[in-house]
Each structure stands twice: as structure tokens, then as C-alpha cells.
N, C-alpha and C positions, 0 to 999 in steps of 0.2 A: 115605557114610552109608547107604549102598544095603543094608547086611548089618543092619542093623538089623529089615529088613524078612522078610529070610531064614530058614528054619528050619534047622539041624545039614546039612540035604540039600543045600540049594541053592535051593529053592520058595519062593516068597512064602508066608509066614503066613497065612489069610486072617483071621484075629482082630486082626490088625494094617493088613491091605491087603485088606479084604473084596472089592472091585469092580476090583483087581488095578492099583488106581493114582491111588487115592485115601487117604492112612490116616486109619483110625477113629481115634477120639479117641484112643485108647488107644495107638496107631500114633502117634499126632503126639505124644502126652507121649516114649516112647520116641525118639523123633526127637529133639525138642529137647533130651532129656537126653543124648543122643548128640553133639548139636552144641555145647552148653556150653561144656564146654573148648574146645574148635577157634575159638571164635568170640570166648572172652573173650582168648583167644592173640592173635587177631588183631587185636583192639580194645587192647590192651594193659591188659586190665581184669582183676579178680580172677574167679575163675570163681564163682558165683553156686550157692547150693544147691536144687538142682530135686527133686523127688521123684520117686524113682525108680520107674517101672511094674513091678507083677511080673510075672512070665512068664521065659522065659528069658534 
């Protein structure tokens, strides 16, 4: 989930990972919209509709 954090370059965001390892709110919705699927796969659960962050 580590690219979520990332920019096109390679670099942390910092609008997403201000303090370079903690995410901002905005950082953590992106996160959990990231983990969704992965995590309703795992549970055997329907995947869940999260609202998507904008940014890239």
C-alpha cells in the first residue's frame, strides 16, 4: 500500500505524509480506499464503497 503514499517520482507526498510517516487525514482516507478490496478479498466480504480522495 506503500505507493499510495508516493508521487509519479518515487517521494512521499507530503499532502498525504506531511511528517514523513504519519498520513494526514487525507493520507489515511487514500490508504483505506487502497486497502478495501485487499481486505474485503481477505475477509471474504463484498468490498464496501469508500469515498474516493482526490489527488492523484
Amino acid at each position: 500500500m506503500n505507493h499510495v503514499f508516493l508521487r509519479p517520482n518515487g517521494t512521499l507526498d507530503p499532502k498525504l505524509m506531511p511528517d514523513k510517516l504519519h498520513p494526514s487525514p487525507e493520507g489515511a482516507l487514500a490508504w483505506a480506499w487502497a486497502m478495501e478490496p485487499v481486505l474485503s478479498e481477505l475477509f471474504g466480504d463484498q468490498p464496501r464503497t469508500v469515498a474516493r480522495p482526490a489527488g492523484p
